[in-house]
mmCIF file of the C-alpha atoms, coordinates in Angstrom:
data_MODEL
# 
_entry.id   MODEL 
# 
loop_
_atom_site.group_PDB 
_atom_site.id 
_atom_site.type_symbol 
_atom_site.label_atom_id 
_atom_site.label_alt_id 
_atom_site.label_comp_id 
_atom_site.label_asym_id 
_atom_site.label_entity_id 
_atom_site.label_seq_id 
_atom_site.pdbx_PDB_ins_code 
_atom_site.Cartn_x 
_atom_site.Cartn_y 
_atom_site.Cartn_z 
_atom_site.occupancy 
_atom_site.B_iso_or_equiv 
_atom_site.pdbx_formal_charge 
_atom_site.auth_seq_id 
_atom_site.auth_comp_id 
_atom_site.auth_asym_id 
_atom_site.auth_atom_id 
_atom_site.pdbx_PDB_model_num 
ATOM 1   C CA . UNK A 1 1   ? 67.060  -51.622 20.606  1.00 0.00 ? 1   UNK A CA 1 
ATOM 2   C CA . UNK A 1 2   ? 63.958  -49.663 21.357  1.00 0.00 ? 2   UNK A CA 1 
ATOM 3   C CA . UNK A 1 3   ? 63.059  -46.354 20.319  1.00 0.00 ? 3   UNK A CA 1 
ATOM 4   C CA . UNK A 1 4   ? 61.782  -43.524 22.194  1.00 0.00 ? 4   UNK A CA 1 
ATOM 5   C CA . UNK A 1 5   ? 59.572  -41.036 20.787  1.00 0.00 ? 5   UNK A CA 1 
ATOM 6   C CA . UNK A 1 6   ? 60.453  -36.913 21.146  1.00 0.00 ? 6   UNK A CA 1 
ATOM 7   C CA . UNK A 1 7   ? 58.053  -35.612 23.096  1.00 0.00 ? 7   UNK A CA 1 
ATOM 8   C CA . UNK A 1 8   ? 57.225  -31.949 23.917  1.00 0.00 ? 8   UNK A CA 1 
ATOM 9   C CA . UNK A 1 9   ? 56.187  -32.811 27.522  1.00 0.00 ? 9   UNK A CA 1 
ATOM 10  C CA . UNK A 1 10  ? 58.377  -31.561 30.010  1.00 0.00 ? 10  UNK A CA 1 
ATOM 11  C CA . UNK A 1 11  ? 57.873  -33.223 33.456  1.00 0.00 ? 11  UNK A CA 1 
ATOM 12  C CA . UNK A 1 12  ? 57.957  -30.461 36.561  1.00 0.00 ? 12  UNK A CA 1 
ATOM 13  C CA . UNK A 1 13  ? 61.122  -28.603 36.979  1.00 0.00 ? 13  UNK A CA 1 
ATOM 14  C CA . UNK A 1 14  ? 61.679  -27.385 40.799  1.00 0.00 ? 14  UNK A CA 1 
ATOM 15  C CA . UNK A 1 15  ? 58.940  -28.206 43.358  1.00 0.00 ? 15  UNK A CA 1 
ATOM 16  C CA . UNK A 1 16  ? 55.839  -25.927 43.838  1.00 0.00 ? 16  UNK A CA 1 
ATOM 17  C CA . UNK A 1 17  ? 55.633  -23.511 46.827  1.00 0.00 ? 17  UNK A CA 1 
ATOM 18  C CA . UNK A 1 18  ? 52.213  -24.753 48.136  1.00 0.00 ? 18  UNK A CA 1 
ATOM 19  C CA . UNK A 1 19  ? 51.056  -28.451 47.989  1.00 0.00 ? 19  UNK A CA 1 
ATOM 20  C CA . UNK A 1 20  ? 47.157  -27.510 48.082  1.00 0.00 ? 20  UNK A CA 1 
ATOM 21  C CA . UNK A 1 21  ? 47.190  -24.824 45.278  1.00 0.00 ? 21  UNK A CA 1 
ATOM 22  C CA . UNK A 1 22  ? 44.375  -25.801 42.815  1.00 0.00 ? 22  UNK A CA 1 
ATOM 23  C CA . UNK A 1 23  ? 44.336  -22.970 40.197  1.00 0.00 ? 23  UNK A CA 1 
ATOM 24  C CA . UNK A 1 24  ? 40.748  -23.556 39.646  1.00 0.00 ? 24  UNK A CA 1 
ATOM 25  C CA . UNK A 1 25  ? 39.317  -22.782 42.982  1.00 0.00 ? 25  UNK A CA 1 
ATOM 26  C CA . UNK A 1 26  ? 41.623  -19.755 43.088  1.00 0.00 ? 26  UNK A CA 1 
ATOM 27  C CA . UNK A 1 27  ? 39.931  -18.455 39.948  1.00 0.00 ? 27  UNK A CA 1 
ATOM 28  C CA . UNK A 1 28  ? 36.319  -19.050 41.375  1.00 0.00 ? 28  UNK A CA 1 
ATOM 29  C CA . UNK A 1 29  ? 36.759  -17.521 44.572  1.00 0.00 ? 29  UNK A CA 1 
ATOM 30  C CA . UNK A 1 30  ? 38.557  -14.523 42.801  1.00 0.00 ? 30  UNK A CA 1 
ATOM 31  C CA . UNK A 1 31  ? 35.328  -13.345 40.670  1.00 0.00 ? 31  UNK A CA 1 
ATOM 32  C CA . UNK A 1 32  ? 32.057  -13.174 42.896  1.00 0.00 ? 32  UNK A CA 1 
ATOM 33  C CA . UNK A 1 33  ? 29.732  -13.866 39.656  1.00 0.00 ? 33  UNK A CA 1 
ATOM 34  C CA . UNK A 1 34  ? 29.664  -15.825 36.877  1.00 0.00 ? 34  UNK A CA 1 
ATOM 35  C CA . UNK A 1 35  ? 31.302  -14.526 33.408  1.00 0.00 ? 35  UNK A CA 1 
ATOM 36  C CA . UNK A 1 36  ? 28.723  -12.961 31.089  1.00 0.00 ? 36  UNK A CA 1 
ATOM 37  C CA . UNK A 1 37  ? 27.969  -14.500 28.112  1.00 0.00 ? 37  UNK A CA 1 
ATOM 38  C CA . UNK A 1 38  ? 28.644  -11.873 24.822  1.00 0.00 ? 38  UNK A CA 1 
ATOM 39  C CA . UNK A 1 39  ? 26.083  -13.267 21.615  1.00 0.00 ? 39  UNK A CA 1 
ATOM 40  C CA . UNK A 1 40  ? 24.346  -15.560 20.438  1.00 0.00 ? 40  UNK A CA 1 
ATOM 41  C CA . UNK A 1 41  ? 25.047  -19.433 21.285  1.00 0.00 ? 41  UNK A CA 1 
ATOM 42  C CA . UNK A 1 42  ? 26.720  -21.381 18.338  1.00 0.00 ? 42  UNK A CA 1 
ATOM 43  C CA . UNK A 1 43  ? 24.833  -23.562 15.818  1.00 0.00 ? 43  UNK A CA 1 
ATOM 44  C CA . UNK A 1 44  ? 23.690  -23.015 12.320  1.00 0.00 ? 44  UNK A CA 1 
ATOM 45  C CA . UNK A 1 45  ? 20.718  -21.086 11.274  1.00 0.00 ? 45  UNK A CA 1 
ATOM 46  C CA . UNK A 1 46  ? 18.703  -24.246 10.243  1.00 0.00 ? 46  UNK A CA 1 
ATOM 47  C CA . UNK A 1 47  ? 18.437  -25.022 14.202  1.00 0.00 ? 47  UNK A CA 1 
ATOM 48  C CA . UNK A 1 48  ? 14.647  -24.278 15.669  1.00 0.00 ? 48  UNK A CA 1 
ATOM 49  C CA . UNK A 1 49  ? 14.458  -22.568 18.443  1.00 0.00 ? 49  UNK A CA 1 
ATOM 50  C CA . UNK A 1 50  ? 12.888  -24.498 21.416  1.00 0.00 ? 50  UNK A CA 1 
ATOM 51  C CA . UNK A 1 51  ? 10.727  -22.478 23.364  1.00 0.00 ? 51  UNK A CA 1 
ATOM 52  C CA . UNK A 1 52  ? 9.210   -23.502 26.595  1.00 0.00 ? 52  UNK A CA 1 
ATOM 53  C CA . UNK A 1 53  ? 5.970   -22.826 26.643  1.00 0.00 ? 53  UNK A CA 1 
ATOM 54  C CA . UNK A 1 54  ? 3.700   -23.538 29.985  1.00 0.00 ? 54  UNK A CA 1 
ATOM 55  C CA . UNK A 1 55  ? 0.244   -23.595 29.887  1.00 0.00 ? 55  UNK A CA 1 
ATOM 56  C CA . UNK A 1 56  ? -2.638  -25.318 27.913  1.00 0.00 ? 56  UNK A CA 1 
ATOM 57  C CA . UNK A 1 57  ? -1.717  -24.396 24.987  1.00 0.00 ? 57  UNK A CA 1 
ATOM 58  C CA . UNK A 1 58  ? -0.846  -27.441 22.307  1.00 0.00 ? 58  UNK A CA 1 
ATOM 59  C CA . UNK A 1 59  ? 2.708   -28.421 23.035  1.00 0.00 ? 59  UNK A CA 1 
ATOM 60  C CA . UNK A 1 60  ? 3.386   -29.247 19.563  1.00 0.00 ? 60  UNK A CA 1 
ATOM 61  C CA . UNK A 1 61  ? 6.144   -27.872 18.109  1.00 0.00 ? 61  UNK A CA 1 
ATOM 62  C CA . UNK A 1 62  ? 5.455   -25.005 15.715  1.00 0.00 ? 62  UNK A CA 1 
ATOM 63  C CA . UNK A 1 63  ? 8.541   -23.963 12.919  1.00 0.00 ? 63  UNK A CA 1 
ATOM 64  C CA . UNK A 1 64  ? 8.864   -19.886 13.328  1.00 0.00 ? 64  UNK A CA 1 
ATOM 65  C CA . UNK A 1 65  ? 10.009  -20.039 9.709   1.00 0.00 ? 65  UNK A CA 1 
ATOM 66  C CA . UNK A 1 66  ? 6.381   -21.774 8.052   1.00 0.00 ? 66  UNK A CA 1 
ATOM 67  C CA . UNK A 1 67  ? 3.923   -19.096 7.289   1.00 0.00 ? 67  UNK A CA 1 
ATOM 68  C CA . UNK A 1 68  ? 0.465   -18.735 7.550   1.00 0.00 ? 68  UNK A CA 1 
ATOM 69  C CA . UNK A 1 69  ? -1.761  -21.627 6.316   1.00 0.00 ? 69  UNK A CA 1 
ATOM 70  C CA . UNK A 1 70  ? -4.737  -19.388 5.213   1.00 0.00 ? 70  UNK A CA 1 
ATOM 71  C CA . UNK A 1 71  ? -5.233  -20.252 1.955   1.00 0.00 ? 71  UNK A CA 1 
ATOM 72  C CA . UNK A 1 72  ? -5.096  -17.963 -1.251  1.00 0.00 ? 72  UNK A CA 1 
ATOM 73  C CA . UNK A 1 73  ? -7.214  -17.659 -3.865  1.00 0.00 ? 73  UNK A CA 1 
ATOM 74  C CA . UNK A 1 74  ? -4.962  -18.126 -7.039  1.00 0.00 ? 74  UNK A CA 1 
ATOM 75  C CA . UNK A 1 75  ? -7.035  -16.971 -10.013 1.00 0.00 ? 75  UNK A CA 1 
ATOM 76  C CA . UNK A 1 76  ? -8.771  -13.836 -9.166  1.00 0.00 ? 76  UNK A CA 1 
ATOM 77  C CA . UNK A 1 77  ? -12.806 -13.922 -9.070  1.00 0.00 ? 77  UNK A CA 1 
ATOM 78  C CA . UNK A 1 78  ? -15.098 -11.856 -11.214 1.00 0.00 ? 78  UNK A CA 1 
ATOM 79  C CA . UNK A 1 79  ? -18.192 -10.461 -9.440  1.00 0.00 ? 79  UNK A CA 1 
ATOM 80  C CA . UNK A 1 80  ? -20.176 -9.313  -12.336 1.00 0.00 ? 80  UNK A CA 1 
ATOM 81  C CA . UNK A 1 81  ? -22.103 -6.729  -9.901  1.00 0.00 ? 81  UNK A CA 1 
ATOM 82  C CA . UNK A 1 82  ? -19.177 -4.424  -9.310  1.00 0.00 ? 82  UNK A CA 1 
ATOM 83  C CA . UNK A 1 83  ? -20.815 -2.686  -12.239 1.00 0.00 ? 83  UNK A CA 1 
ATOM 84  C CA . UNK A 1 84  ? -23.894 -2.428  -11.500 1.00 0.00 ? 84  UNK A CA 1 
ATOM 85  C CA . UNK A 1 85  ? -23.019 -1.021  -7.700  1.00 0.00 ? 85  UNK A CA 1 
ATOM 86  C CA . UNK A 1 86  ? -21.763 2.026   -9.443  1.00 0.00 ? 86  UNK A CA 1 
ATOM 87  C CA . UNK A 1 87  ? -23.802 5.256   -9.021  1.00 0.00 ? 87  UNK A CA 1 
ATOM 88  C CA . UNK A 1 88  ? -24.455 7.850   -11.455 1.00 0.00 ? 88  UNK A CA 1 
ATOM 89  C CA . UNK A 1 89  ? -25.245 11.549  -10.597 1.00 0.00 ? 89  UNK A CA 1 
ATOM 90  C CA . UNK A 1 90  ? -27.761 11.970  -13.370 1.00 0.00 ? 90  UNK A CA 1 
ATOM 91  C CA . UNK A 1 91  ? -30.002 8.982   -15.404 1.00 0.00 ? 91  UNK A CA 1 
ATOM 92  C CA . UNK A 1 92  ? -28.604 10.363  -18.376 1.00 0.00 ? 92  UNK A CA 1 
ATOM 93  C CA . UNK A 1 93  ? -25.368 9.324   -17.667 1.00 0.00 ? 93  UNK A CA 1 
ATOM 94  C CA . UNK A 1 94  ? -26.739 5.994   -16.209 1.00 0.00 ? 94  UNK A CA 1 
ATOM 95  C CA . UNK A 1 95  ? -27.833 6.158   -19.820 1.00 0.00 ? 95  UNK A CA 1 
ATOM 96  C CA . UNK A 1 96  ? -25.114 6.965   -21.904 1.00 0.00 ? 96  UNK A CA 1 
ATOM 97  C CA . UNK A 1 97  ? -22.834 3.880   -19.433 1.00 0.00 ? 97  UNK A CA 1 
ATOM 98  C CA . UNK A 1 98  ? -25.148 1.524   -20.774 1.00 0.00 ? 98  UNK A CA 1 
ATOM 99  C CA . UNK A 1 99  ? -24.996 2.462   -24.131 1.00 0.00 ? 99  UNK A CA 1 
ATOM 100 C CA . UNK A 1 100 ? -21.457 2.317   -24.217 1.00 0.00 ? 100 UNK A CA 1 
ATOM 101 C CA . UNK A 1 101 ? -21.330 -1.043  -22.413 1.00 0.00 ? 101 UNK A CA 1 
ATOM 102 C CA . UNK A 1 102 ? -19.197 -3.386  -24.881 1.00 0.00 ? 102 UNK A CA 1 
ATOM 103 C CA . UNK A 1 103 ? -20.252 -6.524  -23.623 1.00 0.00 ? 103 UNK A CA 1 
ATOM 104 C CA . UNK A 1 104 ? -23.824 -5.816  -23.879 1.00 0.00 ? 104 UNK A CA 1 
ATOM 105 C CA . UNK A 1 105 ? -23.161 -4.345  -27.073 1.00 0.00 ? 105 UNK A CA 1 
ATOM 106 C CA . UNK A 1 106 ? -21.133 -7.283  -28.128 1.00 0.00 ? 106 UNK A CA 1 
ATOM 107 C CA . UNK A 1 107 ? -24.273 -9.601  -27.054 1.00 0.00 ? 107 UNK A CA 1 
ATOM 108 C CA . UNK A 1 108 ? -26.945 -7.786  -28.665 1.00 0.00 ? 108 UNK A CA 1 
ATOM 109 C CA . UNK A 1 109 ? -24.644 -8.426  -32.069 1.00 0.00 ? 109 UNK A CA 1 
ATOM 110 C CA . UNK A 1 110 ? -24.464 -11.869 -31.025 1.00 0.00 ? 110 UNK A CA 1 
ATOM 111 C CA . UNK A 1 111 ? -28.653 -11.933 -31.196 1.00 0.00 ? 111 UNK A CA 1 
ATOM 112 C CA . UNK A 1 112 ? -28.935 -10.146 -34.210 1.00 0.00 ? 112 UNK A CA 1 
ATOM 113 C CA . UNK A 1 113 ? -26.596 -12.939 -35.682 1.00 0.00 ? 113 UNK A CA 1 
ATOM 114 C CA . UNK A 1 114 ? -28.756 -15.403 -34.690 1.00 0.00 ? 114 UNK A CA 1 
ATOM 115 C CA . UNK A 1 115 ? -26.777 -17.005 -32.467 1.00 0.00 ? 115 UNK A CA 1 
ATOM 116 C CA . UNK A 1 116 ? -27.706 -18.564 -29.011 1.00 0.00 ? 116 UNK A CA 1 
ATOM 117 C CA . UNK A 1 117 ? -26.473 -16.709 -25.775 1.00 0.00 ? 117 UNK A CA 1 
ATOM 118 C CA . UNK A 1 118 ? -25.800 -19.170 -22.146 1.00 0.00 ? 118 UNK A CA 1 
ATOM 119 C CA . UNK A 1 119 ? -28.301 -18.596 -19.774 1.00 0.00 ? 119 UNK A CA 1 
ATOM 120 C CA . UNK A 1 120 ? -25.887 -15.932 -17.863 1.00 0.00 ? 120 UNK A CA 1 
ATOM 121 C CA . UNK A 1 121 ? -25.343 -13.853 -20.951 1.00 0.00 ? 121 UNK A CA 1 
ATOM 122 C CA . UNK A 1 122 ? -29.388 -13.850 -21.411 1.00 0.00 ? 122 UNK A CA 1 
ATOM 123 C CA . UNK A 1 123 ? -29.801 -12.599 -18.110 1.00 0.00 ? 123 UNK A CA 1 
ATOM 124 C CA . UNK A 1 124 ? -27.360 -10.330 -18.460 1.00 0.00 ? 124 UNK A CA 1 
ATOM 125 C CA . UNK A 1 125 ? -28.934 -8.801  -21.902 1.00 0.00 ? 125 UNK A CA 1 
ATOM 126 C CA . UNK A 1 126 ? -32.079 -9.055  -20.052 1.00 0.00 ? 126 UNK A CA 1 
ATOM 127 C CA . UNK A 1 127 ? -31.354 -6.866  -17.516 1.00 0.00 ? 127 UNK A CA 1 
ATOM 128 C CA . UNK A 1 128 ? -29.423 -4.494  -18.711 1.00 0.00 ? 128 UNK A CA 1 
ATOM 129 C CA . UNK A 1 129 ? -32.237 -3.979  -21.620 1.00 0.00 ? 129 UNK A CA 1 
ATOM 130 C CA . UNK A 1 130 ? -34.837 -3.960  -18.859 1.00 0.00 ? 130 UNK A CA 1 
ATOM 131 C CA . UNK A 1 131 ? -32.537 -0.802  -16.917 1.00 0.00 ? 131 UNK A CA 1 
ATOM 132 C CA . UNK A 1 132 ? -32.384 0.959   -20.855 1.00 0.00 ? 132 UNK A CA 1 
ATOM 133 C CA . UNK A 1 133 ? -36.208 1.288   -20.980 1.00 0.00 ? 133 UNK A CA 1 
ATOM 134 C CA . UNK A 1 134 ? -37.082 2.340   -17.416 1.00 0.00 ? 134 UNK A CA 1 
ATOM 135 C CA . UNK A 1 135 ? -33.890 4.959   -17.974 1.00 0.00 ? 135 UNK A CA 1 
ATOM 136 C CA . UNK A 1 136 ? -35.630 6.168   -21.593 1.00 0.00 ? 136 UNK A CA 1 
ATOM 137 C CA . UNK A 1 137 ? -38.406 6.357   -19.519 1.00 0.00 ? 137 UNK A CA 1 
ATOM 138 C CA . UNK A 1 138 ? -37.467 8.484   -17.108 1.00 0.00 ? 138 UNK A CA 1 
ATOM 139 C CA . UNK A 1 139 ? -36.000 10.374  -19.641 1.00 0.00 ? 139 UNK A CA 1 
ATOM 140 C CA . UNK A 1 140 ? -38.919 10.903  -22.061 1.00 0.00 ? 140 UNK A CA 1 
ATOM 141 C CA . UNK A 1 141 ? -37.166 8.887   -24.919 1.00 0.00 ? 141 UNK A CA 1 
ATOM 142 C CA . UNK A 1 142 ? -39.589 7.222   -27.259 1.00 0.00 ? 142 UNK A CA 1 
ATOM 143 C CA . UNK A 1 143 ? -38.198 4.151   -28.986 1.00 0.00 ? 143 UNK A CA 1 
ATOM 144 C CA . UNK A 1 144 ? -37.695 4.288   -32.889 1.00 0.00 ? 144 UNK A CA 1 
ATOM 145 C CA . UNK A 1 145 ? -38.910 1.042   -33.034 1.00 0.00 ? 145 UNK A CA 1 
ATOM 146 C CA . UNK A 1 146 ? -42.366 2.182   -31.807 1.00 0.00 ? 146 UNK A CA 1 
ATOM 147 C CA . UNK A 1 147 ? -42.465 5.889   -33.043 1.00 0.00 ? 147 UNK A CA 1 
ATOM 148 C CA . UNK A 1 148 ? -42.723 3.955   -36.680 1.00 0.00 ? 148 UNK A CA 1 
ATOM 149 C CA . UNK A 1 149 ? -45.425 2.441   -36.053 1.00 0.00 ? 149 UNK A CA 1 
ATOM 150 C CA . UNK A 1 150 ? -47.852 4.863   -34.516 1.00 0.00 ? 150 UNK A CA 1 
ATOM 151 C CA . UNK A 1 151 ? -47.005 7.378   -36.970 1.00 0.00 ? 151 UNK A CA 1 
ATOM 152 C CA . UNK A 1 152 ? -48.722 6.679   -39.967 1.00 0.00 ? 152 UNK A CA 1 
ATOM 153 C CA . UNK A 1 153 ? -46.889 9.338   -43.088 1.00 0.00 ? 153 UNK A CA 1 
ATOM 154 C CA . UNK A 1 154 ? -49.855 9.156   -45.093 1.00 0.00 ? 154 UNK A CA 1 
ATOM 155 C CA . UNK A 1 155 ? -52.049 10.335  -42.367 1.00 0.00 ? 155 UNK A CA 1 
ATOM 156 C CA . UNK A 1 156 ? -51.686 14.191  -42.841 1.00 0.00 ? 156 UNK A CA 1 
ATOM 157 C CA . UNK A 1 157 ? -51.908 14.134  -46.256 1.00 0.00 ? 157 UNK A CA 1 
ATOM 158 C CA . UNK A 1 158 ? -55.338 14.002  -46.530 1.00 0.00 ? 158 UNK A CA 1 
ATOM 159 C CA . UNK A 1 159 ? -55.457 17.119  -44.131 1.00 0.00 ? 159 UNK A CA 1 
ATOM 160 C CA . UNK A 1 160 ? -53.570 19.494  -46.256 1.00 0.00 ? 160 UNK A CA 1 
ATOM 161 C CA . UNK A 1 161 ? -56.081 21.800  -48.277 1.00 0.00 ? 161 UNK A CA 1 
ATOM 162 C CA . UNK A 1 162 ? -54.425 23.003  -51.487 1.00 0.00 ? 162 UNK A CA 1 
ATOM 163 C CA . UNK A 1 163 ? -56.344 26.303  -51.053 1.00 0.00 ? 163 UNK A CA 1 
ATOM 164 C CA . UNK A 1 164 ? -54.386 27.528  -48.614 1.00 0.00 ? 164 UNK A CA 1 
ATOM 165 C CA . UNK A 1 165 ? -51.195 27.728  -50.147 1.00 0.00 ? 165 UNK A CA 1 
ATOM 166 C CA . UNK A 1 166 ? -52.894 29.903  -52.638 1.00 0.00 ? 166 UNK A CA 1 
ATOM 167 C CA . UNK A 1 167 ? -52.424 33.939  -52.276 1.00 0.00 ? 167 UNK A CA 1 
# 
């Protein structure tokens, strides 16, 4: 013998009132306007958003979440004439920068070593020495070097006149 299945489907009970009654329609011509819509449509955040775009611009499709593709200079560049762009109120203070310059210090060390210097650090120590003597210069500074060898100490010595130290 067969077997039925329990269902939960109940066929009609009674008869409806009115044959044509579509509960659809009735619902339609109820509300003049469509239902707003309340958020945002469903999907997941990884979903582009597809704009529409009309005009001549390209109509490829650009990801909102990709940044910008300028590129970025990873290891920082050293410009070796932010120093020498600085200004100084007085020469003497031009002066005393220079003299307390460690890399030129550093360099000169390096010379009096005897040890070669690349072609940048030369120019460098060039320079800077050629700024150190316009600045001493200015300033009325007379080299050691050179105030050694114009002044001769047995010079005067031959001026002095032991007579007039006598009373």
């Amino acid at each position: 013998m067969a077997r039925s299945k329990k269902t939960r489907k109940v066929g009609l009970i009674g008869v409806r009132k009115d044959p044509d009654f579509k509960p659809s329609e009735n619902r339609k011509s109820d509300s003049p306007r469509p239902k707003k819509h309340k958020g945002k449509p469903a999907g997941s955040r990884h979903n582009v958003e597809q704009k529409k775009v009309s005009g001549k611009k390209s109509t490829e499709k650009k990801d909102p979440r990709l940044g910008s593709k300028k590129p970025i200079q990873l290891v920082k560049a050293v410009t070796p004439t932010a120093t020498e762009k600085k200004k100084y109120a007085t020469p003497a203070q031009e002066l005393a920068a220079l003299e307390a310059d460690q890399r030129l210090s550093d360099l000169l060390d390096k010379l009096d070593e005897g040890k070669s210097l690349t072609r940048e650090q030369q120019a460098y120590v060039d320079e800077k020495m050629a700024r150190h003597r316009i600045l001493c210069d200015l300033l009325g500074i007379v080299d050691e070097d050179d105030e050694e060898e114009d002044i001769d100490p047995f010079k005067d010595l031959d001026a002095i006149n032991i007579d007039d130290f006598k009373h």
